[in-house]
NURO-215615 format. One record per atom (N, C-alpha, C): residue in three letters; x, y, z. Coordinates in steps of 0.1 Angstrom, whole numbers, padded with zeros to 4 digits, always signed. Each point is the difference from the previous one (the first is absolute). Layout:
<sites>
ALAXYZ;...
</sites>
This chain:
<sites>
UNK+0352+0463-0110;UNK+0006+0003-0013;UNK-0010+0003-0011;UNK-0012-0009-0002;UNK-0012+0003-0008;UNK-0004+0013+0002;UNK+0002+0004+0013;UNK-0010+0014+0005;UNK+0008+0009-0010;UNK+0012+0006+0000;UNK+0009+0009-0001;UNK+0001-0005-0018;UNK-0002-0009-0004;UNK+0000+0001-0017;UNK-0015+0003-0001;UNK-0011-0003+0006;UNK-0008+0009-0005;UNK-0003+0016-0005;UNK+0011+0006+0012;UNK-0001+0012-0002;UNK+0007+0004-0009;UNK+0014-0009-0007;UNK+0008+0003-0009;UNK-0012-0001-0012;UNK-0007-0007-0004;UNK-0006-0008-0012;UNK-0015+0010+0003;UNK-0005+0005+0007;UNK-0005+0012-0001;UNK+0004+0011-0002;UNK+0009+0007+0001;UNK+0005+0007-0010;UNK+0006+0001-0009;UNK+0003-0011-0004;UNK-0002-0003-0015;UNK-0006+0002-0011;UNK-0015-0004+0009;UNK-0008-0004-0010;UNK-0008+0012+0001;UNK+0004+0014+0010;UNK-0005+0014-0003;UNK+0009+0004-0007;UNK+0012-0003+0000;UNK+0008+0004-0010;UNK-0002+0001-0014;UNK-0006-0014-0005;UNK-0005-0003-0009;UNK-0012+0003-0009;UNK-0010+0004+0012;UNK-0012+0010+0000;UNK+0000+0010-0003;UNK+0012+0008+0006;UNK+0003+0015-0006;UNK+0005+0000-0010;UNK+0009-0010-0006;UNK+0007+0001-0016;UNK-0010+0001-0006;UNK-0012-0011+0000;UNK-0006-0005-0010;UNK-0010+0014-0001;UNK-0004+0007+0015;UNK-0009+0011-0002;UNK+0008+0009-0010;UNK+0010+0005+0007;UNK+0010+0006-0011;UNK+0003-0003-0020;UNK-0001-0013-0003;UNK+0000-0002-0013;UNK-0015+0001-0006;UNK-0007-0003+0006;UNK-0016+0006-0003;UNK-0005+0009-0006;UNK+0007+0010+0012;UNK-0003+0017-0005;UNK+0010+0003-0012;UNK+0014-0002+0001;UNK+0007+0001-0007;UNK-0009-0001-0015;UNK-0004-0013-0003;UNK-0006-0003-0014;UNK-0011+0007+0000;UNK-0011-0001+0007;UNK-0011+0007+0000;UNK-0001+0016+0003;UNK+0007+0000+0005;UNK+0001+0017-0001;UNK+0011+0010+0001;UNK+0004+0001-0010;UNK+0013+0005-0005;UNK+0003+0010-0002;UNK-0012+0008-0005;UNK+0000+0016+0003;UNK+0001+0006+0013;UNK-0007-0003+0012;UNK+0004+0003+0010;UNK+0015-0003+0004;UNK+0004-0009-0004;UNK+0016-0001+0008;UNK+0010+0005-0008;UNK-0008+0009-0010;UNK+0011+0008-0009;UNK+0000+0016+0004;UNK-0009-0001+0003;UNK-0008+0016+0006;UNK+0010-0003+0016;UNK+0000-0012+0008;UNK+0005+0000+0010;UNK+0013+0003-0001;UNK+0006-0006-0010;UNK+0018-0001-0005;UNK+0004+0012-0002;UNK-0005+0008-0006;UNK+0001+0012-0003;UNK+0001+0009+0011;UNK-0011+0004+0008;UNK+0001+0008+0008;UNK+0010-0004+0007;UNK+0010-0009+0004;UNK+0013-0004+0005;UNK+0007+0010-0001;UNK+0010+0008+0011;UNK+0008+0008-0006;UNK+0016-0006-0004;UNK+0005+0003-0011;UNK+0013-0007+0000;UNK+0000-0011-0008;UNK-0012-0005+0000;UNK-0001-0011-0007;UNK+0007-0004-0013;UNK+0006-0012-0004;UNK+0004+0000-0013;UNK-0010-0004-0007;UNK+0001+0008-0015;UNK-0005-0007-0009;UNK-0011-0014-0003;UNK+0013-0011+0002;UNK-0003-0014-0001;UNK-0007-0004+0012;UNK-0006+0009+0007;UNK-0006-0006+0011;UNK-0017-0007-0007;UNK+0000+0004-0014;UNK-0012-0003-0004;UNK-0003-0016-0006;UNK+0013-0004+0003;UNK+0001-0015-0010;UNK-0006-0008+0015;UNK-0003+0006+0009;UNK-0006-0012+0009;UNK-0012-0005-0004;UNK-0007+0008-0009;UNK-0009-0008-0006;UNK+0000-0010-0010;UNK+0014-0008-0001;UNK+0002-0010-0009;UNK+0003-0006+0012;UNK+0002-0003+0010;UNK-0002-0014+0010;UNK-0007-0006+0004;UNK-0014+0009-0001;UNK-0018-0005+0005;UNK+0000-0017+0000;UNK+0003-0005-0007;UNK-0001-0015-0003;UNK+0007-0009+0007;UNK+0011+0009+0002;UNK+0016-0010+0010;UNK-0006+0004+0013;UNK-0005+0012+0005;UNK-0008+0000+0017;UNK-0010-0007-0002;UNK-0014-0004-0004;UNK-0007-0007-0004;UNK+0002-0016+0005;UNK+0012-0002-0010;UNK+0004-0018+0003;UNK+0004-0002+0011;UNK+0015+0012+0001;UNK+0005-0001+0015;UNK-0013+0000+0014;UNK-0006+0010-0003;UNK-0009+0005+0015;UNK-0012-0016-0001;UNK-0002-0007-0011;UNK-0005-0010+0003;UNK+0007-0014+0003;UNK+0010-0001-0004;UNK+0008-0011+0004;UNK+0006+0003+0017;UNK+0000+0012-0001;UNK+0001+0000+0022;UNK-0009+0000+0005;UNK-0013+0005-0006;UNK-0013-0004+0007;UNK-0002-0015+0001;UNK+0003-0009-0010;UNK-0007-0012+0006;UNK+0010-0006+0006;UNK+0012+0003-0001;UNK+0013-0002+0006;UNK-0004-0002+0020;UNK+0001+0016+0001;UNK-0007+0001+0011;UNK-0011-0006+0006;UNK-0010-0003-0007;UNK-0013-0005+0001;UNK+0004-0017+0004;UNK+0007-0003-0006;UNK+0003-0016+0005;UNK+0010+0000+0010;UNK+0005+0010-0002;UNK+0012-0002+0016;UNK-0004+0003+0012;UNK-0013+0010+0002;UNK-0009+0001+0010;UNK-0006-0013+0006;UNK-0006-0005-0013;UNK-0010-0014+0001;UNK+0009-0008+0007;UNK+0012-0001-0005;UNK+0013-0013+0007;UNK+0001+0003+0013;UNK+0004+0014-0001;UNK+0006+0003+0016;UNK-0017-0005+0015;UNK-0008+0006-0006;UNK-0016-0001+0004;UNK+0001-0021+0008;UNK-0006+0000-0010;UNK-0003-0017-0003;UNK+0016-0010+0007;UNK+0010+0008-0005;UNK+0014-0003+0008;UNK+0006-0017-0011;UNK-0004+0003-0009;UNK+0001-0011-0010;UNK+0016+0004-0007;UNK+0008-0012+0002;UNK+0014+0003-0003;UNK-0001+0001-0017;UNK-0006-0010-0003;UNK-0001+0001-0017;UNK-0004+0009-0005;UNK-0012+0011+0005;UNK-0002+0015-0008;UNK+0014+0006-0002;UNK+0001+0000+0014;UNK+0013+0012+0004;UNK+0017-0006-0012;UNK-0003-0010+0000;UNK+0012-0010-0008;UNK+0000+0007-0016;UNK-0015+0000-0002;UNK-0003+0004-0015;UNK+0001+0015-0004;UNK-0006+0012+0011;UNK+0004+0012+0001;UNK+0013+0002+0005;UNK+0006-0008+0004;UNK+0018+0002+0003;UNK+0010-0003-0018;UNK-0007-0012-0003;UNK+0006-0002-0016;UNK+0000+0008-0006;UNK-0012+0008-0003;UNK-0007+0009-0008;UNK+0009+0013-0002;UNK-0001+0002+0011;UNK+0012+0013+0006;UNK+0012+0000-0004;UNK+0008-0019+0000;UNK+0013+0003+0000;UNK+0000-0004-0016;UNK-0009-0005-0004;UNK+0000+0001-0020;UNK-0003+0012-0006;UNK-0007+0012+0003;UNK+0002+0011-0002;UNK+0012+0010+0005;UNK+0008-0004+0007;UNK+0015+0005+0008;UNK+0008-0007-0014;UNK-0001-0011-0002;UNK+0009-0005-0010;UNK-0003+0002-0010;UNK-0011+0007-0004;UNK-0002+0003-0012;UNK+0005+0015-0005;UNK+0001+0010+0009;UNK+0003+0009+0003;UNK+0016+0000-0004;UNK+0007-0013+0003;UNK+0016+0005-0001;UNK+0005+0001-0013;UNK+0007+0008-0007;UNK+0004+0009-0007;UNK+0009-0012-0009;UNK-0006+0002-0013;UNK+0009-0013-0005;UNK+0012+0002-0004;UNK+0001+0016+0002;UNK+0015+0001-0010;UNK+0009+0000+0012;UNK-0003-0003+0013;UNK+0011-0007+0013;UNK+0005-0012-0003;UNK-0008-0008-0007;UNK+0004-0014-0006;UNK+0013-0003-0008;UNK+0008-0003+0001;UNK+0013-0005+0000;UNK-0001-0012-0014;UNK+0001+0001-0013;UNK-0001-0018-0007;UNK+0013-0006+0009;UNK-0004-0016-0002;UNK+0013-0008+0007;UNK+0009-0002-0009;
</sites>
């Protein structure tokens, strides 16, 4: 069972790799991915405002990196308590995620 979440929690944490490479460039180099956006054919317009999320890939691509980084380590070492605390982590970000205007007052 450890084996098989390793490989989940490694790609993850490339998952996470690639966001974070992704928000990098984004900030840092912004002319190129406008020169890139463009030559797009078809492209809308607004495809230019992806340069206002550089910061939200950034956090995201690093909170799955270490995400992943310790879920490896758990699965590795086979320590139920890593895996416990990368399992919370996950399902507090799931819950954070849900849409408050689904909320019902009593």
């Amino acid at each position: 069972m450890f084996k098989s979440s390793l490989i989940v929690f490694f790609v993850v944490q490339l998952a996470g790799a690639v966001i974070l490479g992704v928000g990098i460039w984004v900030k840092v180099d912004s002319g190129s991915i406008l020169n890139f956006l463009q030559n797009i054919q078809g492209a809308p317009g607004e495809l230019g405002q992806v340069l206002n999320v550089g910061y939200l890939l950034i956090a995201v691509g690093a909170v799955l990196l270490i995400l992943g980084f310790l879920g490896c380590c758990g699965a590795i070492r086979e320590s139920r308590c890593m895996l416990l605390l990368v399992c919370q982590s996950r399902l507090t970000q799931h819950i954070m995620r849900f849409p408050r205007s689904t909320l019902k007052p009593l």
